[in-house]
N, C-alpha and C positions, 0 to 999 in steps of 0.2 A: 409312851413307850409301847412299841408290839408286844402282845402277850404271848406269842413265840417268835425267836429270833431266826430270822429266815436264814438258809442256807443252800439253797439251790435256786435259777432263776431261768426263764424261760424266754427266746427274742425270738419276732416274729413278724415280718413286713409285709401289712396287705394291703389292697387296692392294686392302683396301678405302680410304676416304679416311678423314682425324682430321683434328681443331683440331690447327694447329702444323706439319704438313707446309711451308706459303706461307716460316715462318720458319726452317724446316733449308733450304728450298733458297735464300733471302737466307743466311744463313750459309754456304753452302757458297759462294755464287755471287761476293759481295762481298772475303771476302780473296783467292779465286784471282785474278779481276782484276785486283787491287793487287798479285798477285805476278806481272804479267805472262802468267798464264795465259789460254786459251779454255777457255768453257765451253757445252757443248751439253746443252741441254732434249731428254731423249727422253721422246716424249709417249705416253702414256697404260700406262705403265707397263712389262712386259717386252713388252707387245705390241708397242708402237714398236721394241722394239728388232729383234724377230723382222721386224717390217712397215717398217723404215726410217724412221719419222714421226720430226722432230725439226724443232726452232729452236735458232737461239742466240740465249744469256741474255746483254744487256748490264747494268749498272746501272741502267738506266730498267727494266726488265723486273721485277727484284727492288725495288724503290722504292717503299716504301708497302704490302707486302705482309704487313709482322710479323704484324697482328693479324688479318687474312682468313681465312676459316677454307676448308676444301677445298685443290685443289692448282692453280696455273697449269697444271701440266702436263697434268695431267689424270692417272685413273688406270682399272688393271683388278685384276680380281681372277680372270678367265678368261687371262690370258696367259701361263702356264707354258710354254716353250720346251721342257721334255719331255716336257708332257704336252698337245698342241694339238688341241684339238677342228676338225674340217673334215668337209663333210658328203660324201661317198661314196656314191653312186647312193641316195639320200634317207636315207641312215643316219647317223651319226654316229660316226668315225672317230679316234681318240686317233693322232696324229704325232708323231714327235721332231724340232722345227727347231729345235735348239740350235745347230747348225752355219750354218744362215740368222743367227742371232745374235751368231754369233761375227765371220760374214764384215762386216754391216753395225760390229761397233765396228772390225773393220778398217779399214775402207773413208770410215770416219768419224775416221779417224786416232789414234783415240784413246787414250788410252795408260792410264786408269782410269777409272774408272765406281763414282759415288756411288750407293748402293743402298739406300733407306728405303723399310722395310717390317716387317711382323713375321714370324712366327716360316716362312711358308712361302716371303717372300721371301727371308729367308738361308740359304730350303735350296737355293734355283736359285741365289742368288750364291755359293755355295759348290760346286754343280757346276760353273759358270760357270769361276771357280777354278781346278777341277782341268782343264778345259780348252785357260787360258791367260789368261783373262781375271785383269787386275789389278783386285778391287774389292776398296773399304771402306763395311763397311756400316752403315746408322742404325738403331736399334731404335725403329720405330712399331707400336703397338698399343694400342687401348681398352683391352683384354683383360688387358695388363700380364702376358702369363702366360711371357714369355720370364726364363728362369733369369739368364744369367750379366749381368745388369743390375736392381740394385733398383730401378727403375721407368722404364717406359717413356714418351715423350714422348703425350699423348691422352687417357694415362688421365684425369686430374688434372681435366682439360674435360669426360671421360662424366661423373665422378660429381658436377660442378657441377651438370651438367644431372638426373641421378636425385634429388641431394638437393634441388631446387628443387622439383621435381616432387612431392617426398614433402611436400614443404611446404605446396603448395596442395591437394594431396590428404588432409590431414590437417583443413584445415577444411571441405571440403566432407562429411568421413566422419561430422567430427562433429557438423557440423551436421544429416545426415539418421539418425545413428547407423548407420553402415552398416561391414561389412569391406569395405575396398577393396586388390584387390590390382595388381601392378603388376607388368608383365615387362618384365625388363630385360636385357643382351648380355649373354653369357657361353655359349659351346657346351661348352668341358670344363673353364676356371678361371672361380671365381665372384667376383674381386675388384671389380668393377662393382658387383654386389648387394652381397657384403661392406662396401665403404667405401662406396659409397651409402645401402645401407641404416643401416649407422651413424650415418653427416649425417644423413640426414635421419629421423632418430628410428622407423625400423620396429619390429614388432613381433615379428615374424618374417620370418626370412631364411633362402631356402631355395637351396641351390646347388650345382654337378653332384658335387662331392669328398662331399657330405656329403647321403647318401642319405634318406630322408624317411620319416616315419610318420604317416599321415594322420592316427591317433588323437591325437600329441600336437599337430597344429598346432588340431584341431576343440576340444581340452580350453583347448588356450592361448586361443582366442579366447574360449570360452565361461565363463572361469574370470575376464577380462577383464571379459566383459559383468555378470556378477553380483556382481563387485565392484564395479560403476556405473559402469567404463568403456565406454561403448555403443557403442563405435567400435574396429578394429583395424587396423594398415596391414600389410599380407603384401607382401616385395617377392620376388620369384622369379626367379631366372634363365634364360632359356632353353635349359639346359642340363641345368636342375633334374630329378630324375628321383625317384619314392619306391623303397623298398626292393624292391618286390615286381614294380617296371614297369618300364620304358624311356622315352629322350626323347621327348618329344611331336614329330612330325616332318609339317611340311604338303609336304613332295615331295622330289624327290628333282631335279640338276641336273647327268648326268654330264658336263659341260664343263666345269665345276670340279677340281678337283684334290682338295675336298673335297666328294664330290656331294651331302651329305645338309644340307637345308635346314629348320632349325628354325622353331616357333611352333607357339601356343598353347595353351602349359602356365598362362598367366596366365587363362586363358579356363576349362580345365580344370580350376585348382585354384580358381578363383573358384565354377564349378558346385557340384565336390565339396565344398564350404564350405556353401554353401545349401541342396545337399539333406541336408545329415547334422547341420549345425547349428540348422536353419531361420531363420538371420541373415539380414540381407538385405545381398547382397553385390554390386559390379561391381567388373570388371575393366578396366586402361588398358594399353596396349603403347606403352612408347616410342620403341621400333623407330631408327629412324636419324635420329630428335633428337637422338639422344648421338652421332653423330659429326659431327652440322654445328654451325654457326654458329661465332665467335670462339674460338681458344683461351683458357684462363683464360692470369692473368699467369704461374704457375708454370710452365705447357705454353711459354708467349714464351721465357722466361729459361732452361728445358732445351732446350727444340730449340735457338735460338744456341746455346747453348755446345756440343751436340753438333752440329751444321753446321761451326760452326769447326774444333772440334777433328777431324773427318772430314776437311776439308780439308786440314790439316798434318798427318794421316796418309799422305793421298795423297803431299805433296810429300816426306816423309820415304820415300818407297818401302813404308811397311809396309803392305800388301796382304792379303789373307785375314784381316781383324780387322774387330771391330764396336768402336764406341766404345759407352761402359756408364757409368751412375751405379755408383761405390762408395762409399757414405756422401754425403759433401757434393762431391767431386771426380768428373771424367768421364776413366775411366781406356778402356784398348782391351784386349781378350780377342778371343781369336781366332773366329770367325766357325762352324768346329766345335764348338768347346767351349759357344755361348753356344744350338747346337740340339740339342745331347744331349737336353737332357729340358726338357720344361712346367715352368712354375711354376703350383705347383698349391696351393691354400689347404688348411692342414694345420688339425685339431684344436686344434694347440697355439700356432697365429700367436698374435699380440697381438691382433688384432683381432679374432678370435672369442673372447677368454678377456675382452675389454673387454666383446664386445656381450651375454656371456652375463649376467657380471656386474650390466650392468646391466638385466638380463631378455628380454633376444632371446632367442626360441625359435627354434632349429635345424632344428624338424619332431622333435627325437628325444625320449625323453624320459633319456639319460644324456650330454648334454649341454644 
């Protein structure tokens, strides 16, 4: 039992935005109320907390929000409290106001603070943490690449959106006989492309864990085409890198935490296809289709249950933990243990021994 009973609670959605965020903070917002709690909206992610922006959530506020995709709160992916970009006689200056963050959840009365994000928001909740701060945190990511949770709330909604995509991209391919390739998220795990490209029936899947050989994806389409298949779907991630190269990277953004800004590896392995196969190929980039619109039903049904189950962690006092899928149950592991390391798409998943099976090419030719 906590050795004080909490009574005020703090939400707040950082990184980038996903389908399913609207329904962890209805989750989260709905039984505190019913248990006699307040709850305060800080807005737009750890920047609010650093800059003091908030509202409070009553039930009207959460009411109708399950299936809306984005976040009421709003969100950032530039707000890292230890690492605060501010501009300094025209330059650009990294600060630490973690301590500005600590003073506003003081000052905000607050006794925990719900923390949904993926894998760089549980590393500031986890400094946060060791400073004093009570939180428990949600695992959000497209990316799905955080370890101590088999699947994150988003993803489920990116790869609706990749495999739909691969859908309508499959009759236009064939209809002109064309390779059409497709870039989709993924900066170092490729489960986006892996379980999208799966759905929706690729050809080739190429992705950051599993380095590339440009001979076997030109042999795969072309071995394709003269069997009378006149058409090939390549989905790629942007992450994707071949053996001999590095990521395709259009800039660089040090206000980020992570400054290096991917794209155009769909564009580049679309070229490198045309001039060495003479196919006739284009390329599409789904870019941030995959994290708007609706969550799927699956994304609904995980975020409530991890929104509730965050909440009666809070009131339970257990603090520095993430609540996690394990199998079919939403168990809590601690909030360290769950940013030790990436989940990274191995050789030996099921889902690369499926997609081979049934003839995905990997870009290798020993897989």
């Amino acid at each position: 039992m906590p050795s004080k009973k909490i009574k005020r609670v703090g939400i707040l959605t950082g990184g980038g935005d996903c389908p399913g965020l609207n329904a962890v903070i209805r989750g989260v917002t709905k039984p505190a109320l019913d248990n006699g709690l307040t709850v305060l909206g800080i807005l737009d992610g750890f920047e609010g907390l650093v800059e003091g922006k908030a509202m409070e959530l009553y039930n009207k506020d959460v009411s109708g929000i399950l299936a809306t995709g984005g976040t009421i709160l709003g969100s950032s992916n530039k707000g890292d409290p230890f690492h605060w970009p501010e501009e300094v006689d025209g330059k650009i200056k990294i600060m630490n106001r973690s301590k500005e963050a600590m003073r506003n959840y003081d000052a905000w009365n607050l006794d925990a603070i719900i923390a949904i994000g993926g894998d760089g928001t549980m590393h500031i909740s986890h400094q946060l943490s060791q400073m004093g701060m009570n939180v428990v945190g949600v695992p959000k990511t497209i990316d799905n690449d955080l370890d101590a949770t088999d699947l994150t709330f988003g993803h489920d909604s990116a790869v609706y959106v990749v495999a739909e995509a691969l859908d309508r991209l499959h009759t236009t391919a064939s209809s002109h006989h064309r390779v059409m390739v497709i870039e989709v998220m993924g900066r170092y795990a490729g489960w986006i492309a892996l379980n999208g490209g799966l759905a929706g029936g690729a050809d080739v899947i190429l992705i950051p864990e599993i380095p590339f050989d440009w001979e076997a994806i030109y042999d795969k389409v072309l071995m394709r085409n003269m069997m009378g298949k006149r058409f090939s779907i390549v989905c790629v991630a942007e992450g994707a890198k071949s053996k001999d190269g590095t990521m395709i990277m259009k800039g660089k953004d040090i206000k980020r935490t992570d400054p290096i800004q991917l794209g155009g590896i769909g564009e580049y392995v679309a070229k490198k296809i045309s001039e060495n196969t003479g196919l006739e190929t284009r390329y599409t980039v789904l870019g941030h289709l995959q994290r708007g619109g609706s969550p799927t039903p699956f994304d609904r049904i995980l975020s409530t249950k991890f929104g509730t189950q965050a909440i009666q962690l809070a009131i339970k006092g257990q603090f520095g933990k993430m609540v996690a899928l394990k199998g079919n149950e939403i168990k809590s592991v601690k909030i360290v243990d769950a940013i030790a390391k990436q989940k990274l798409v191995k050789k030996t998943d099921q889902g690369v021994l499926a997609a081979k099976a049934v003839g995905v090419c990997f870009g290798t030719k020993d897989l």
